[in-house]
N, C-alpha and C positions, 0 to 999 in steps of 0.2 A: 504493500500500500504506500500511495504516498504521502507529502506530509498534510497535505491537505486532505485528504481522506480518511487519515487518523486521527484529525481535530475533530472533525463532523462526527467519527463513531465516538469519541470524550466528551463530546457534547451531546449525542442522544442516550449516552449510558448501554454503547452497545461492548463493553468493556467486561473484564475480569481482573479482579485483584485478588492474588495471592501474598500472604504475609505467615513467615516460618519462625521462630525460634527459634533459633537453634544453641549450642551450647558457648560459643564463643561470637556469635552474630545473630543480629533480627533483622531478616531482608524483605523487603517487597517487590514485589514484581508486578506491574500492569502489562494483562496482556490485549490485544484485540482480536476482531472474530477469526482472524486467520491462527489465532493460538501464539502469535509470535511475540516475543516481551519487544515495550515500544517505552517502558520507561522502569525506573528501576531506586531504590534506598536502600540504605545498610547503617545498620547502629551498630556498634563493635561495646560488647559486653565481656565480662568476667565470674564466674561464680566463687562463691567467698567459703571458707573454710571458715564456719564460726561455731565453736564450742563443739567441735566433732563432726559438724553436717555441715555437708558441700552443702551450702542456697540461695537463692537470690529473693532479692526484698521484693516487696509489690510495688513501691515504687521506682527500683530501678525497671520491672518490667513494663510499667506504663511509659517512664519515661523514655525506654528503646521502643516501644511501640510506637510513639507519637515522633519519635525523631526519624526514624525509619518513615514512616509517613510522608513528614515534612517533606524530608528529602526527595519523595519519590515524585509529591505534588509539585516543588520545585524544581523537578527535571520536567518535568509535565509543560509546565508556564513560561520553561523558556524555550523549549523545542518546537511546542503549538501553540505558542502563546494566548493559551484559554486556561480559567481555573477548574481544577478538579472537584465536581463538585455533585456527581453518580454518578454509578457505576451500575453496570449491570448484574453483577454478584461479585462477592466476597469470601475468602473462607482464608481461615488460620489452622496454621498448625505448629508443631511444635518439640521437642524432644520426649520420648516415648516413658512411658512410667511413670516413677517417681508418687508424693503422698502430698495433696493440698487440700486439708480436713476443715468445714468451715461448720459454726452451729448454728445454732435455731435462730439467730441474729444476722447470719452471713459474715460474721467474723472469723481469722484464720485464726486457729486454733492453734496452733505452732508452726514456726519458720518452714515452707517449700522445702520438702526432702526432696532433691535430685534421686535422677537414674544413679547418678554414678556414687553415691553410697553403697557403701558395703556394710552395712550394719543390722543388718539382717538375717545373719546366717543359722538363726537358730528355726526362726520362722520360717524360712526356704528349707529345711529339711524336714517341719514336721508338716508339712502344706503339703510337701513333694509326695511324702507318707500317706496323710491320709487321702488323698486325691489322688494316688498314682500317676499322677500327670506332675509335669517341672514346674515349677513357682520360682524362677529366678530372684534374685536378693531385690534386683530393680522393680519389681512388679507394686502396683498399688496394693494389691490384697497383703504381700509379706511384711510392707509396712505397716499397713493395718495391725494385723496379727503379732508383729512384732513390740508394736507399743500396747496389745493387750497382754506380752506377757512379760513387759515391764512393765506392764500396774500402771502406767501413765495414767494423769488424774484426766485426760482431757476425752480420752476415751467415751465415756459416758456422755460428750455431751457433742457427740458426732452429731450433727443431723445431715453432711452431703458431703463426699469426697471425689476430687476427682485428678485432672490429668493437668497443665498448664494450658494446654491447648483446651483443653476443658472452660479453664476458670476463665483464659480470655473470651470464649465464646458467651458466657452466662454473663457474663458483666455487660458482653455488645449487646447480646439480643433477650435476656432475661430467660433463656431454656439453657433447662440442666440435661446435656445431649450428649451422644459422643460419637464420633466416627468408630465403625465397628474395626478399624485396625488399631485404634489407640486403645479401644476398650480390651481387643484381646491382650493390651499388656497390662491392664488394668485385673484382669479375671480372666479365665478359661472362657470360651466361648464355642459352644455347640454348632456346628457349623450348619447341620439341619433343620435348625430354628432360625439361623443367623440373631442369635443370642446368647447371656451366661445360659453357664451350661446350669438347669433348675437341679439335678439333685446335688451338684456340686456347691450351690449357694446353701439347700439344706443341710447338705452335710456340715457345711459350716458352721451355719447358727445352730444345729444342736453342739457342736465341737465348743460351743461358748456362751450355752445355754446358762451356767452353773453362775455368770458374773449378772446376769438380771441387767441387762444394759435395758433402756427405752425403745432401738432401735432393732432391725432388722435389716439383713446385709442389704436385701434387694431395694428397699426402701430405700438408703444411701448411697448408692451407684446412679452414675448418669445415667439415662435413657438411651441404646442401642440406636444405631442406626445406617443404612446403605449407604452409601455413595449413591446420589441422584434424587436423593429423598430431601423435603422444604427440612429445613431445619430452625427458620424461622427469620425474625428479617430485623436489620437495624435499628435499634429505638434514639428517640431523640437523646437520652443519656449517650447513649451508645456511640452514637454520633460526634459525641461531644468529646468522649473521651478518645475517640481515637482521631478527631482533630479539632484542639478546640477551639480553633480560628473561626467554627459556626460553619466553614464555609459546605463540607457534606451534609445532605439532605438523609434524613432517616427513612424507613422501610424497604431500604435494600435488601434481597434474599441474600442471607448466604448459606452454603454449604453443613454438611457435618464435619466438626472441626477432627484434624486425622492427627496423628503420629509422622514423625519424619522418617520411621519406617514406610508407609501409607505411601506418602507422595512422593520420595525414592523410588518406587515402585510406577507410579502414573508419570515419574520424569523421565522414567527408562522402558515408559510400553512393554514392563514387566507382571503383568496382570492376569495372563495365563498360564496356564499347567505346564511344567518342563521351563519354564523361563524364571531367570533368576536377577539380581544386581548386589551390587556390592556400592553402601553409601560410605564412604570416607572421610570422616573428620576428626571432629574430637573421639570419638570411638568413632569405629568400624564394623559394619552391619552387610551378613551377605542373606538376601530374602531367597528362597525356592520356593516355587509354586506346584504342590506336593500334586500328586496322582492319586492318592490314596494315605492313610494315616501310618504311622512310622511304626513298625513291630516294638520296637521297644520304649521305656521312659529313657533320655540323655539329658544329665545337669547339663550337658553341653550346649545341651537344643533348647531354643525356644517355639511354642507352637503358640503363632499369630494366623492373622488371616490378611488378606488381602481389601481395600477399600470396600470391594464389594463383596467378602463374606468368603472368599476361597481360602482353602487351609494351607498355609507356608511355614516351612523350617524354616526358623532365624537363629545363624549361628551371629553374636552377640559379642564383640570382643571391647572393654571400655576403654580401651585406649590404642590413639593411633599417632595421629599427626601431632599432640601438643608439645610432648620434648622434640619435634623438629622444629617447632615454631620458637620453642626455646633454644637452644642451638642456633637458628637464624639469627635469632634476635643478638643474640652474641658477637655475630659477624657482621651487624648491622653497626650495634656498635661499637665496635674495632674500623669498620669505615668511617663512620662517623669523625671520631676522634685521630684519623689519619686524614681529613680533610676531604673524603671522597665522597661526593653526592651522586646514591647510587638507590634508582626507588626499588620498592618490596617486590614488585613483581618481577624486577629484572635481579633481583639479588637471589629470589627462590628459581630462578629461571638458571640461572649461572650455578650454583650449588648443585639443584639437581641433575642439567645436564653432566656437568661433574660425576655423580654417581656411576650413570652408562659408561666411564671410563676405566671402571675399576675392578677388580678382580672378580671373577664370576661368583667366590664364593664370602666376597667382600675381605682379602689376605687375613683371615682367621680372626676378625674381630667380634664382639659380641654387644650387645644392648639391649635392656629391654625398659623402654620409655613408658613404665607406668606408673602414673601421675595419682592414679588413683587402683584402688585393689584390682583383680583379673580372675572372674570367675572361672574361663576355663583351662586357668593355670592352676586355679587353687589359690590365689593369692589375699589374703586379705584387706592388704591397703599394699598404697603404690612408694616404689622408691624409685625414681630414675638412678637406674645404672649403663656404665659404662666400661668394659672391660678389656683387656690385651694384656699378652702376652710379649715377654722382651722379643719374641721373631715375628711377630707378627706383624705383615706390613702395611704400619701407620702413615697414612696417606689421605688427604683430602678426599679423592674419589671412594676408597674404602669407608672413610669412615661416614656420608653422606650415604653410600650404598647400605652400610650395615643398619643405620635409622632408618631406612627407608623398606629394607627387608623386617625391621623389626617390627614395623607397623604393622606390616601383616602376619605376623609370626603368628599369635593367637588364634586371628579366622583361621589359618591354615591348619592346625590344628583341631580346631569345628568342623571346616568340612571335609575330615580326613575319615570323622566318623558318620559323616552324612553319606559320602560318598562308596567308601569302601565298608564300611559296617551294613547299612540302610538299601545300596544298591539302588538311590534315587540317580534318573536319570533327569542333565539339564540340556537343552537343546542350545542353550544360548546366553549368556554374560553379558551387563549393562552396568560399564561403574560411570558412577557420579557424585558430583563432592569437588571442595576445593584442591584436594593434594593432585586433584588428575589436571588442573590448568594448566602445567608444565607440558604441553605437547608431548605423548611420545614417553613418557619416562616413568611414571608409578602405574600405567596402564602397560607399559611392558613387562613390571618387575610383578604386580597382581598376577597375570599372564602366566609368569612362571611360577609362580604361590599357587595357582588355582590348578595348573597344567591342565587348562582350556583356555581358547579365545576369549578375548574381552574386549568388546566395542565400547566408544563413548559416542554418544551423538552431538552436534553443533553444540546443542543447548547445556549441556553435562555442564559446564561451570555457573549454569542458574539454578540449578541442586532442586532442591522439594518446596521453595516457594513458586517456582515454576511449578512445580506438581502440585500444589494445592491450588493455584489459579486453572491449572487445568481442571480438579475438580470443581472447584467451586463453575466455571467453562461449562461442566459437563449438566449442572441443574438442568439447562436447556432442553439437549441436547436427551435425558433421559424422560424426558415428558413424551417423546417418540417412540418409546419403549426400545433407544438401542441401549447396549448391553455397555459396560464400559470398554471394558478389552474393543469390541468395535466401533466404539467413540475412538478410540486410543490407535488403531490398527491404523483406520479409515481417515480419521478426521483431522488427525495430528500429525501421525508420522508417516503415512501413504509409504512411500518406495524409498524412505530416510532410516536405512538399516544399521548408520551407523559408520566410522572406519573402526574398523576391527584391527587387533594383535592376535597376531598368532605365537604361541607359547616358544621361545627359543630354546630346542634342549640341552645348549648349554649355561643358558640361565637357569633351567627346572634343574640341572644338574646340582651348580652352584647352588643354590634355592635349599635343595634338597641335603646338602652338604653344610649348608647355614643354620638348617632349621634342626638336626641332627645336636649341633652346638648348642641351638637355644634352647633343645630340650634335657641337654645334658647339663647345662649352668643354671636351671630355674635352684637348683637347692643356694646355689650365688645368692641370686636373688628374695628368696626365702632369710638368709641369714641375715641379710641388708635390712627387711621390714623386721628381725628382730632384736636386728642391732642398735638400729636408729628408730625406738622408740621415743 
C-alpha cells in the first residue's frame, strides 16, 4: 500500500494493533488489512529481584504500556501525518504464566510472581503427582498451591487470579478472559472441551478442601476462550489508560489476550499439527503441534495448546539471550570509553558474525548463562558461569560461539526427549525473536541444536506483537467461519515459506561435541548456585 492508502485505512479504523510484553521489552505493532506492520513502539523494561521474587510493579507496567503507545502513535503522525485515534481491533499479550492474585476489591494481593521464579518446586511435584500431568514451577496453579502451603495469609482472600496479559486485558475492557494458550499455562486444559480440564479442577478443591477457603478454583480463573471469539471491547477507562492524551475512542473489539507462547506460534504460521517454532529471548521456547497426546508425563515437557485449542509440546528453557546481552553490554562499554561510536545493532551484528568464525565445537569452552534457575537442568536458581580450560582456545569467535550455543543448550536437551523418546514427528521449524536479527547466525547454530531446518520469515524480528495483531486481524476474519491455521496459511503468509537453514553437519557435529560438555559441567554449575548463596 501506499502512503496515502494507509492514512485513509488509520482513518476508517481498518487497522490492527498488536501490543506484547515481553520480559525485557513492550512493543507495539500497527498492522493494516494487508497484515503488514506500517508502524511500530518499544518500551525497554527490567524485572526487579525484590525480596526473593523476580516482579514488576503495576506501575512500571502501565507506564511501558502507555510509552510503547506513545511511540507507536508518534510514528503514526509523522509518517501519515493523521492522529491515531481507532483502530479496528486490539489485542495484548504477554509472557506466559507467572501469579497476579487480586481480591474482592481488585486489589493485588502480593507483588506479580514472574514465569521465571523458581520457587515452587515443592508444588510442581505434588500437582505433577496428583494430576499425572507436568505443572511446571512457572505455571499459575503451582503458584497458587504453592502459597497454600506456605500458609500465606492472603490466600483466603483470593477472589481472581490470572496471567499479565490477563490483568492488562481486564483493566482495558472490564472481562476476566483468557486466551486459551495463556490459560493452558495457567491450568491443564482439556483439549475436547477446549477448556480446564473439570475433574482436574475437582480434584483440586477436594486436595484443599481441609483449609475452608471462600472460594472455589473455577470461580477464580479467567474465562477460557478461542482465538476468533469477541472478547469484549474498549471502555472509556480503558481508553484512557492506554492513552491518556483522550485522543483513542472506546469500544474497540479486541481479541482474547494470548501468551507469547500463542503468538510465536501465529508469527511463524505454526498453528498446525507436525509444525513447530522456537521463540528466542529472555528464555527460549520450542512449541510442536502434537498429532496425538504424549505416552508419557516429562518435567521436561510442557502441555499447552495452540490459540485455537490444538495440543502442543513446549519444551521451556528460562534462559537464553540475557548473559549475551550482558557480555555485549560489556563490549559496548569498552567502546565507549575507547572513544568509539559504535550502535547496538551493528555491535551484536559484528560479535555475532564473529561467532561463525570459530571452532565448530566453540575450542572447548563452556557456559551456561543462567540468570535465573533451569528446570530442565535441574537447576534451582541461576548463576552465570563461564569456564576454560588453560588449552582451551580463548578467542573472541569461540567465546561468542560458546554463549551462543549455550542458549540453546537446555531446549536441546527438551527436545532430545521429545524427539527420540516421544517419536513426535515435525515437518517444519519457524524461529522468531530478537537473537535471530543477526542474518544468518543463531538460525544456523538453532539449525544444528535442533539437527532440522529452520526458516525465519521477513517478519521474524516483529516477534509475537506481530502475532497478536494478527490475532487480534483475525476477529474479522473468523466471523466467516475460516479456521485460523487458514487465516494464517491463506491470508498472511500465501507462498512466504520463509528462507530456510539447513543443518551443517559439521556444526550438528561440533553442537553435539558442545553439548556432551555442557552436560558433563552442569554439576560446575550446581556447585556455583551453592557456592554463591
Amino acid at each position: 500500500m501506499d502512503t496515502k492508502t494507509v492514512k485513509e485505512s488509520i482513518i476508517q479504523g481498518k487497522t490492527s494493533l498488536g501490543i506484547e510484553l515481553g520480559s525485557t521489552r513492550i512493543k507495539a505493532v500497527l498492522i493494516d488489512e494487508k497484515q503488514q506492520p506500517i508502524a511500530s513502539g518499544s518500551h525497554e523494561w527490567e524485572n526487579q529481584l525484590i525480596d526473593g521474587i523476580w516482579t514488576y510493579s503495576l506501575e512500571e507496567i502501565w507506564q511501558g504500556l502507555q510509552d510503547s503507545y506513545l511511540k507507536l502513535k508518534d510514528e503514526v503522525q509523522k509518517n501519515f501525518e493523521t492522529d491515531l485515534t481507532t483502530i479496528g481491533a486490539i489485542g495484548f499479550s504477554a509472557m506466559m504464566h507467572g501469579y497476579m492474585a487480586f481480591d474482592q476489591s481488585d486489589e493485588l494481593l502480593v507483588p506479580f510472581r514472574t514465569w521465571r521464579n523458581s520457587i515452587t518446586a515443592e508444588a510442581e511435584k505434588e500437582l505433577t503427582k496428583l494430576f499425572d500431568y507436568n505443572i511446571p514451577q512457572r505455571w499459575s496453579i503451582a503458584h497458587l498451591y504453592q502459597a497454600i502451603l506456605n500458609q500465606e495469609a492472603h490466600v483466603k482472600d483470593v477472589a481472581f487470579f490470572t496471567t499479565l496479559a490477563g490483568y492488562v486485558h481486564w483493566k482495558l475492557t472490564g472481562k476476566k478472559v483468557l486466551g486459551i494458550g495463556d490459560a493452558s499455562g495457567m491450568f491443564p486444559i482439556d483439549p475436547k472441551i477446549k477448556n480446564y480440564d473439570e475433574q482436574m479442577i475437582t480434584t483440586f478443591n477436594q486436595k484443599i478442601a481441609d483449609n475452608h477457603y471462600s472460594w472455589k478454583l473455577e470461580n477464580i480463573l479467567p474465562q477460557v476462550l478461542v482465538a476468533g471469539e469477541a472478547a469484549g471491547t474498549l471502555t472509556a477507562e480503558g481508553a484512557m489508560l492506554l492513552d491518556p492524551s483522550g485522543s483513542l475512542t472506546a469500544g474497540i473489539p479486541l481479541c482474547p489476550p494470548e501468551g507469547d507462547a500463542g503468538t510465536g506460534m501465529a508469527a511463524t504460521n505454526s498453528v498446525a499439527v507436525r509444525t513447530g517454532n522456537v521463540s528466542a529471548g529472555t528464555s527460549v521456547f520450542a512449541m510442536i503441534v502434537l498429532e496425538k497426546e504424549l505416552k508419557k508425563v516429562h518435567p521436561e515437557l510442557d502441555m499447552v495448546t495452540t490459540p485455537s485449542g490444538e495440543l502442543v509440546a513446549m519444551v521451556h528453557a528460562n534462559n537464553c539471550s540475557s548473559d549475551i546481552n550482558a557480555w555485549v553490554n560489556i563490549f559496548r562499554e569498552f567502546a565507549e570509553i575507547s572513544g568509539f561510536d559504535i550502535s547496538t545493532e551493528k555491535l551484536y551484528e559484528v560479535l555475532f558474525r564473529q561467532a561463525l568464525t570459530g571452532d565448530k565445537d566453540c575450542g572447548g569452552l563452556l557456559s551456561y548463562g543462567y540468570f535465573s534457575g533451569e528446570n530442565i537442568t535441574h537447576m534451582p536458581e541461576g548463576r552465570p558461569l563461564f569456564v576454560r580450560t588453560p588449552d582451551s582456545k580463548f578467542d573472541l569467535a569461540n567465546f561468542m560461539r560458546v554463549h551462543l550455543f549455550s542458549a540453546f543448550g537446555a531446549l536441546h536437551m527438551g527436545m532430545k526427549i521429545l524427539v527420540e523418546e516421544e517419536k513426535v514427528a515435525i515437518d517444519k521449524v519457524l524461529g522468531h525473536g530478537g537473537i535471530f536479527k543477526t542474518e544468518g547466525v543463531a538460525q544456523k547454530i538453532l539449525a544444528a541444536a535442533m539437527n532440522t531446518s529452520v526458516a525465519l520469515m521477513e517478519t521474524a524480528g516483529e516477534g509475537g506483537a506481530w502475532g497478536i495483531a494478527l490475532l487480534a486481524d483475525y476477529l474479522q476474519h473468523a466471523k466467516d467461519g475460516r479456521t485460523l491455521a487458514d487465516y494464517l496459511d491463506n491470508q498472511v503468509f500465501g507462498q512466504n515459506k520463509g528462507i530456510e537453514a539447513e543443518p551443517d553437519p559439521a556444526d550438528v557435529e561440533g553442537f553435539n561435541l558442545f553439548i556432551k560438555r555442557y552436560e558433563a559441567g552442569l554439576p560446575i554449575e550446581k556447585a556455583a548456585v551453592e557456592f554463591l548463596k
